[in-house]
C-alpha positions as CSV (number, residue, x, y, z in Angstrom):
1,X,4.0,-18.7,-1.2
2,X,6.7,-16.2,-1.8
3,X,8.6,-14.3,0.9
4,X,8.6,-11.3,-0.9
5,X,6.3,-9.0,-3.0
6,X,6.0,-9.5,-6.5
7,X,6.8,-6.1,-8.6
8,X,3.0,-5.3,-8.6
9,X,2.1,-5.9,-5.4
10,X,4.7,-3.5,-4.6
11,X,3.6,-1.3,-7.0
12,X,0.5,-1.1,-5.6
13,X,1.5,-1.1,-1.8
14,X,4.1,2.1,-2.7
15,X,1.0,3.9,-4.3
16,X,-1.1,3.8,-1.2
17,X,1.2,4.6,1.3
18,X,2.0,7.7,-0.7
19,X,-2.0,8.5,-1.8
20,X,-3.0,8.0,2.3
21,X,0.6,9.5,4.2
22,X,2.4,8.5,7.6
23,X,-0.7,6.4,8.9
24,X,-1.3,4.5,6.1
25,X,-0.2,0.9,7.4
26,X,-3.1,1.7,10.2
27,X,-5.4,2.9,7.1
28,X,-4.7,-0.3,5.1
29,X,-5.3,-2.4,8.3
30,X,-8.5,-0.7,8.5
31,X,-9.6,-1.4,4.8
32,X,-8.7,-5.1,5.1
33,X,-11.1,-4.9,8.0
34,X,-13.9,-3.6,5.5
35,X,-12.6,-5.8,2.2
36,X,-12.4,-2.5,0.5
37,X,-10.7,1.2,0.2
38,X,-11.7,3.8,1.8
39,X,-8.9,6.1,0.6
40,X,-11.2,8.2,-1.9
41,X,-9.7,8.5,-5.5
42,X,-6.8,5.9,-5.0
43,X,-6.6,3.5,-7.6
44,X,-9.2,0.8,-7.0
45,X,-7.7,-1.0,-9.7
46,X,-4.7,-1.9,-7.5
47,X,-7.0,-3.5,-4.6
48,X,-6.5,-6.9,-6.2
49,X,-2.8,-6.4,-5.1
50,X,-3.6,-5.1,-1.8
51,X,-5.8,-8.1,-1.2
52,X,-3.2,-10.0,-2.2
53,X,-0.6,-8.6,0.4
54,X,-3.2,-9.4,2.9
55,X,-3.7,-13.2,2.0
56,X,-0.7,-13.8,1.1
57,X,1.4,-12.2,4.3
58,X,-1.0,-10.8,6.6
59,X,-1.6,-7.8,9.3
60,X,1.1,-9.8,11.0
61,X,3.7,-8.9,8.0
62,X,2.5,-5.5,7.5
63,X,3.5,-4.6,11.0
64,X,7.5,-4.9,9.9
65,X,7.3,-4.0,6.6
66,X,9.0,-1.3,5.5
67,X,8.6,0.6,2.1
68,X,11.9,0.3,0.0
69,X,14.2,3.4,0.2
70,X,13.1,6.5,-2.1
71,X,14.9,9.6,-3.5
72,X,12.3,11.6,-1.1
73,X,11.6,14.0,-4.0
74,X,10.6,11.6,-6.4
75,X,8.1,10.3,-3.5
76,X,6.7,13.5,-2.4
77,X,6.5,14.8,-6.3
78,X,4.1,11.6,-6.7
79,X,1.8,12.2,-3.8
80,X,1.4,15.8,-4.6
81,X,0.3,15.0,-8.2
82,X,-2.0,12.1,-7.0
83,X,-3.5,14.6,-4.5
C-alpha cells in the first residue's frame, strides 16, 4: 500500500473538499459512514477514489491530512463554478 495518494485519488479528494467547503473532512467521514455521497451534484464518478482513500488510509489518515497548497483564486474560482 502506498503512503501517499495517487494523482486521482487526489484529484478526487481536492474536488470534494472544494464542492462541500470548511467541513468537508466531517462530511466525507459521514458519507463513508453511509458507503455513499450525500453532497448533491458532486461527481459520483469520483466515489471510487473516495472509497479508495477510505480503504486504503482510513478515518484515522483523514484526521491529519491536509489538502496541498493552492493559489486561493484558482480554488475558490472552482468551487464557485461547481456551485
Amino acid at each position: 500500500m502506498s503512503k501517499e495518494l495517487n494523482t486521482d485519488q487526489l484529484a478526487a479528494i481536492t474536488s470534494y473538499a472544494a464542492h462541500v467547503g470548511d467541513n468537508w473532512k466531517s462530511t466525507l467521514q459521514a458519507d463513508w459512514m453511509r458507503s455513499g455521497p450525500a453532497v448533491s451534484n458532486w461527481r459520483t464518478m469520483d466515489w471510487a477514489y473516495m472509497q479508495q482513500i477510505r480503504n486504503n488510509f482510513g478515518p484515522r489518515w483523514l484526521a491529519e491530512f491536509k489538502l496541498p497548497v493552492q493559489e486561493p483564486n484558482l480554488r475558490n474560482i472552482y468551487r464557485d463554478a461547481v456551485r
